[in-house]
N, C-alpha and C positions, 0 to 999 in steps of 0.2 A: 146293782147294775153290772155287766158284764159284756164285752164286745163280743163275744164267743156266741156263735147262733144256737139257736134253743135246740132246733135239732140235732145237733150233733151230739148232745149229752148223749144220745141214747147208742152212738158210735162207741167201741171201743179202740182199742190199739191191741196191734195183731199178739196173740199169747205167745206164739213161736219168739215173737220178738223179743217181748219180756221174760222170758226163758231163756234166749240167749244173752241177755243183758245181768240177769242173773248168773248166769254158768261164767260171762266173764267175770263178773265181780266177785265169787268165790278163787276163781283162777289167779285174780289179783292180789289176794290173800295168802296165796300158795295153796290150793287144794289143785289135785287132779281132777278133772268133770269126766267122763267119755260120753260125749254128745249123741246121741241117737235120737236127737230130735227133730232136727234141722232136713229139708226135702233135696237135697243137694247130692247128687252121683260121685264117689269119688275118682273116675277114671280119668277126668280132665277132659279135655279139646284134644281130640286126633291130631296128628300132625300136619295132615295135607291139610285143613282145615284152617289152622295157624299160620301155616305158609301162606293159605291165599290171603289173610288178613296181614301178615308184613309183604305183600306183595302189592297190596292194594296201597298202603301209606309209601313205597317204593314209588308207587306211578304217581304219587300224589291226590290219591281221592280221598281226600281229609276237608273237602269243603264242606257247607252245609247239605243236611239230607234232604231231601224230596219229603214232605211232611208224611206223602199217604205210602213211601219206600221208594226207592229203588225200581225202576221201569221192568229191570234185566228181572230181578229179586220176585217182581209182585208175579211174572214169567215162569220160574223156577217154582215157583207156590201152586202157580196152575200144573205145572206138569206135573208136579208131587200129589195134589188132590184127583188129579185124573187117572196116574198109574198107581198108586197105592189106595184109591177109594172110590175109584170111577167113577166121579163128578167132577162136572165139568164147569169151569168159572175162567171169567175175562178179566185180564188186570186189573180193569175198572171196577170190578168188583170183589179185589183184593185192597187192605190195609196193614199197614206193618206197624207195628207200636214195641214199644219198652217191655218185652214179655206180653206173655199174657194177661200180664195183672193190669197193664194200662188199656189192653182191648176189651175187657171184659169191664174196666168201671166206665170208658167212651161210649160202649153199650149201653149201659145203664142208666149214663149221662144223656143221651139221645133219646131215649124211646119213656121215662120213667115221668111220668104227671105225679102228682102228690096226689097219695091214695092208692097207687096202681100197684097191686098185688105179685108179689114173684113167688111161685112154688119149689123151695127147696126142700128136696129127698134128708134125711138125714142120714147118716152124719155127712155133714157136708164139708167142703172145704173153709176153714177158718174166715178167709176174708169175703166169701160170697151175699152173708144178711149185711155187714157192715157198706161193703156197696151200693146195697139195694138203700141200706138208711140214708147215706150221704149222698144220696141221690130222692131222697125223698120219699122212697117207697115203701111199701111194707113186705117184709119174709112173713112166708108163711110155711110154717114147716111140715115135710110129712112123715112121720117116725118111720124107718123101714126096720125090717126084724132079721136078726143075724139070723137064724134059719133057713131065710129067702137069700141070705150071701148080702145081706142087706140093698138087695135092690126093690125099687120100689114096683108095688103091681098094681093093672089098669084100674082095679077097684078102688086103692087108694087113689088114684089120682083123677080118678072122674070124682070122688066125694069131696077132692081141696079146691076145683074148679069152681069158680063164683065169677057173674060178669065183671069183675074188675082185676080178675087172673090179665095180666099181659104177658110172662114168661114163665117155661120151667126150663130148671136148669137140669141138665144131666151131662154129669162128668163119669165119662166111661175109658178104660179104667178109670176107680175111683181113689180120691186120697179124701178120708184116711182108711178105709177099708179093702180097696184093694179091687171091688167087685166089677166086673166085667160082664157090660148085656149083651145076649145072642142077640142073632138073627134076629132069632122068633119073640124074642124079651121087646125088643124095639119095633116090630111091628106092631105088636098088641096093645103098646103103648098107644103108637101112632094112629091106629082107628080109633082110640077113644079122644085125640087132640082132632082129628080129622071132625069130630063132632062140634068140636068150640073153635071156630076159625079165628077166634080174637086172641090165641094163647100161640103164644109164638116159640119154640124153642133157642135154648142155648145149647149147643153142646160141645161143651167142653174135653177135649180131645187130647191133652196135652203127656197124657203117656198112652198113645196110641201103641207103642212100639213096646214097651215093656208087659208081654202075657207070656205066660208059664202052663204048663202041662197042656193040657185040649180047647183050651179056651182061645178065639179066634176075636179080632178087634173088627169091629165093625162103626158106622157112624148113622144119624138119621135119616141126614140126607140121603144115603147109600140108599139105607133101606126102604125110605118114603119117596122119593121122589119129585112128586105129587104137591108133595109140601114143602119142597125146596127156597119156595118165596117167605118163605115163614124160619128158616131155618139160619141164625148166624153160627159157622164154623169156625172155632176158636183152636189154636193151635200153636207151637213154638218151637224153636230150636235148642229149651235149656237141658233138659231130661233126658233124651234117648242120644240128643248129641253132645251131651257134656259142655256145655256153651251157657250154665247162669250164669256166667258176669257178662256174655257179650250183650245180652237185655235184647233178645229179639224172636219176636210174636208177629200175630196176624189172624186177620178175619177174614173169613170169604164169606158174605151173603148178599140180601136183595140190594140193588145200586141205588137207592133211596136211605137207607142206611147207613150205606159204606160212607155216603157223602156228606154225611149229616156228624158220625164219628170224624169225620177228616176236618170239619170246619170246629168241632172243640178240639181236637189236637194239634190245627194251625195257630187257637190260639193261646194253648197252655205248654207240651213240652214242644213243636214240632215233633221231627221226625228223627228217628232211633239212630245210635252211630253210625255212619256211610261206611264205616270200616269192616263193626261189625256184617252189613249186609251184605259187602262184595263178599264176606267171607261164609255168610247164611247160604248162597249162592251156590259155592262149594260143596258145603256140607248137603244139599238136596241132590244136588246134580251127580253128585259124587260116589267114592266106594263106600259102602253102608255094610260091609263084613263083618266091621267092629259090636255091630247091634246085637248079632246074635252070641259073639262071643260074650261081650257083658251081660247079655240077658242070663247066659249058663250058670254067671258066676254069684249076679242076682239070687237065680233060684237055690242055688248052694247056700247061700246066707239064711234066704226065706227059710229053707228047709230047716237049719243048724236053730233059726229060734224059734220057731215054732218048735219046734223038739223039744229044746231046753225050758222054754218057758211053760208050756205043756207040763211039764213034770213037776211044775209047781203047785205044792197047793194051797188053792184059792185063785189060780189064774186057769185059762181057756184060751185057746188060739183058734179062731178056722182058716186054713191055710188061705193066701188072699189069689186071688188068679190074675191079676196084674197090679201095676207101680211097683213101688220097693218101702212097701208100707206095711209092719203089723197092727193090727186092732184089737189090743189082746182084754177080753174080761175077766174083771177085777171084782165080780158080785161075790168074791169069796171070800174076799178082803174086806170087804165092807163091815164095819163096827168094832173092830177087832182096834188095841190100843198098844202104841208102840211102848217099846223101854222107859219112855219118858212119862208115859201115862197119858201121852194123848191118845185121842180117839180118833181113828180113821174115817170119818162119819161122807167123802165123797173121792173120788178119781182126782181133783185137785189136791184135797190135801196127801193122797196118796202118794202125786208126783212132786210133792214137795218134801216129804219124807224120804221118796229117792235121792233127790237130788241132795237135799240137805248128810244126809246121813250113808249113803256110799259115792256120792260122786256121779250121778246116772243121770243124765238131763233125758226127760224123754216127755210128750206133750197130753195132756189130762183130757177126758172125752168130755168134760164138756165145751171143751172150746169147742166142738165140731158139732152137738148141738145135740151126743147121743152118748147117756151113761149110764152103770159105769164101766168106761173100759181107758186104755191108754194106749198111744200111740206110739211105736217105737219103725224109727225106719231104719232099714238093713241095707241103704246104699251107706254104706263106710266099712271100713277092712274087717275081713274075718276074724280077726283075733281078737280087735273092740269089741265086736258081737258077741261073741264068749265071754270076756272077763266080764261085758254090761251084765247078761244073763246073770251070769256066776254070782255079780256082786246084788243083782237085785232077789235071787235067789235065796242069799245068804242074809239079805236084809226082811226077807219077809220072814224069814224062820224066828227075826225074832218079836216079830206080834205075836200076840197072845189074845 
C-alpha cells in the first residue's frame, strides 16, 4: 500500500534535472563539469530592466500579486501580441503565471478529462507528455524526421487525430531541435485542424525571438485566424529577455479558459512576483536592441558547433533556425565500446559517458522523445563551447 496516486508512476522527474543534480554532485567531488545542458541565456537581465524591478520594491509594490497578473502587465502583453504578431487580445483574456511551465500545466489542468488525447510532434520538450500525465491525459506522439528539419507535416497529423485528440502542441521555434514553421508550414497544418474542430492548439511560442539566417517567426493564431477560439498563446519573458529567475509567463486565448486557468492558480500558487511584473512591464514596452545583438552572438556559437561537432565522426548536426539548441546525431556512435569495455548501445548512456569521462553535461534524446541524438545548448560563453566540443571530440576518438 502506498499514499502516492497510481497515476503518477507513469510521471517522471525532469532529465535536465537529474543531470544537473548529477553535474553538481561530481562538482562536489572536485571534477570540472562544462554544462551545455541547461536552457538558460547567459547574458543576464538588461539593465533598464532591473532598474525598473528595484524601482518597483522603491515604491513599495511588494504586496500580494493579482492571481491572473498585473492590470498594467496583462496591457503591456496585449500591446506585444498586437505589434509583434498582429493579434489582437483584451486583458481579460490574458493570464500571467510562474513561466511558462505553470501556464502550460494550468492548460492542461483545465481542459484535460482522463482519456483525452494530446498530439505531441517529436522531439518534443522534456516536460510536455509528463503534463499531459499528471493531468490525466494521454501523449500521443508523432515522430517528425530530421530531413523535414524535424517538423511535423499535415499527413502526419491528420493520421494521429482520433475523436479523443483534444490538443496539439507546437513549439515553434522548437527545443530541442531548433525548427522553426513558415508561413506556409502553419497554414497547411491549420486546414487539416480546420477539419477536426474538437483539436485545439497549444503553441508554444517562448523563443519567438531567437531565429538565425532566413527563417521568420510566425504564430497560429497569426496565420489562422479563423481559429483563434481554438488557439491558447503561450509565451514569456525568460529566453530572449534574460529574466529565468524572474519566473514570468503568460497565455492569451478563449476567455472560458483564461478563467478556468485563473480559478486553479487562485488556488495553488496565486499569482507570480508583483516585482517581477512591474519589471516584465519594462522589458515589453521598452528598448529591445539588445535582442538582436545576442541573437548575432547566438548564431556565432550555433555556427562554432555545429562546425566542430560536424567533424566528428559518428556525429551529424543540421544547423537549427531558431532557440539556442543543437540536436546533434549520434547514429555513428551507436554500438561502439568505450575504454572500459562498455557498450554504447543508446544516446543515454552516451551522455553518461560524456559526462562521466570528460566532464560534458549535455542532455540524451531520448528524454525528448527522439533517438539517437543529443542535446547541447550554445546559450553559455564561447570558449565553454569550444573546450565542451574539443573534449567531447577527444572522448569519442576513444571508442572503438
Amino acid at each position: 500500500m502506498t499514499i502516492i496516486a497510481q497515476h503518477l508512476n507513469q510521471v517522471k522527474a525532469s532529465a535536465i534535472s537529474l543531470i544537473t543534480e548529477r553535474a553538481n554532485q561530481l562538482e562536489r567531488e572536485g571534477r570540472n563539469i562544462i554544462r551545455l545542458s541547461a536552457g538558460e541565456p547567459d547574458f543576464g537581465t538588461p539593465d533598464h530592466i532591473k532598474i525598473a524591478g528595484v524601482k518597483a520594491i522603491a515604491e513599495g509594490k511588494t504586496q500580494y500579486p493579482p492571481v491572473q497578473g498585473v492590470f498594467e502587465l496583462r496591457e503591456a502583453i496585449c500591446r506585444k501580441l498586437k505589434r509583434d504578431n498582429g493579434i489582437t487580445y483584451t486583458p481579460e483574456r490574458i493570464i500571467v503565471g510562474c513561466g511558462c511551465k505553470q501556464i502550460l500545466f494550468n492548460a492542461m489542468a483545465a481542459t484535460l478529462n482522463p482519456g483525452d488525447e494530446v498530439l505531441l510532434p517529436t522531439p518534443y520538450w522534456i516536460s510536455y507528455p509528463n503534463m499531459v500525465g499528471i493531468n490525466r491525459g494521454v501523449p500521443v506522439f508523432i515522430n517528425t524526421l530530421e530531413k523535414n528539419q524535424f517538423k511535423l507535416t499535415p499527413e502526419d497529423l491528420e493520421n494521429a487525430i482520433t475523436p479523443r485528440t483534444k490538443w496539439l502542441f507546437i513549439n515553434s521555434p522548437g527545443n530541442p531541435s531548433g525548427a522553426v514553421y513558415s508561413d506556409a508550414e502553419l497554414k497547411a497544418l491549420a486546414c487539416v485542424l480546420r477539419e477536426h474542430p474538437h483539436v485545439w492548439v497549444l503553441s508554444d511560442d517562448i523563443y519567438e525571438f531567437m531565429v538565425y539566417d532566413q527563417a521568420k517567426f510566425c504564430t497560429m493564431a497569426q496565420v489562422a485566424p479563423d481559429m483563434k477560439e481554438r488557439i491558447l498563446v503561450v509565451n514569456g519573458l525568460s529566453k530572449a529577455y534574460g529574466m529565468t529567475g524572474w519566473r514570468v509567463g503568460y497565455g492569451a486565448g478563449p476567455l472560458e479558459l483564461i478563467k478556468t486557468m485563473f480559478k486553479i492558480q487562485s488556488q495553488s500558487t496565486s499569482g507570480t512576483s508583483i516585482i517581477s511584473q512591474w519589471a516584465a512591464i519594462t522589458a515589453l514596452d521598452g528598448d529591445h536592441t539588445f535582442i538582436n545583438a545576442n541573437n548575432e552572438n547566438l548564431k556565432l556559437r550555433r555556427d562554432v558547433v555545429v562546425s566542430m561537432l560536424s567533424d566528428v565522426e559518428g556525429l551529424s548536426c543540421t544547423p537549427p533556425e531558431g532557440a539556442f539548441y543543437c540536436y546533434v546525431s549520434c547514429k555513428g556512435i551507436i554500438g561502439k565500446r568505450t575504454p572500459k569495455g562498455q557498450i554504447i548501445a543508446s544516446d543515454l548512456d552516451l551522455s553518461n559517458f560524456l559526462m562521466d569521462e570528460c566532464g560534458v553535461a549535455v542532455v540524451h534524446g531520448e528524454a525528448f522523445g527522439l533517438s539517437p541524438y543529443f542535446r547541447i545548448s550554445f546559450a553559455t560563453k564561447l570558449e565553454l563551447l569550444k573546450s565542451g566540443c574539443r573534449m567531447i571530440a577527444e572522448a569519442l576518438r576513444q571508442l572503438n
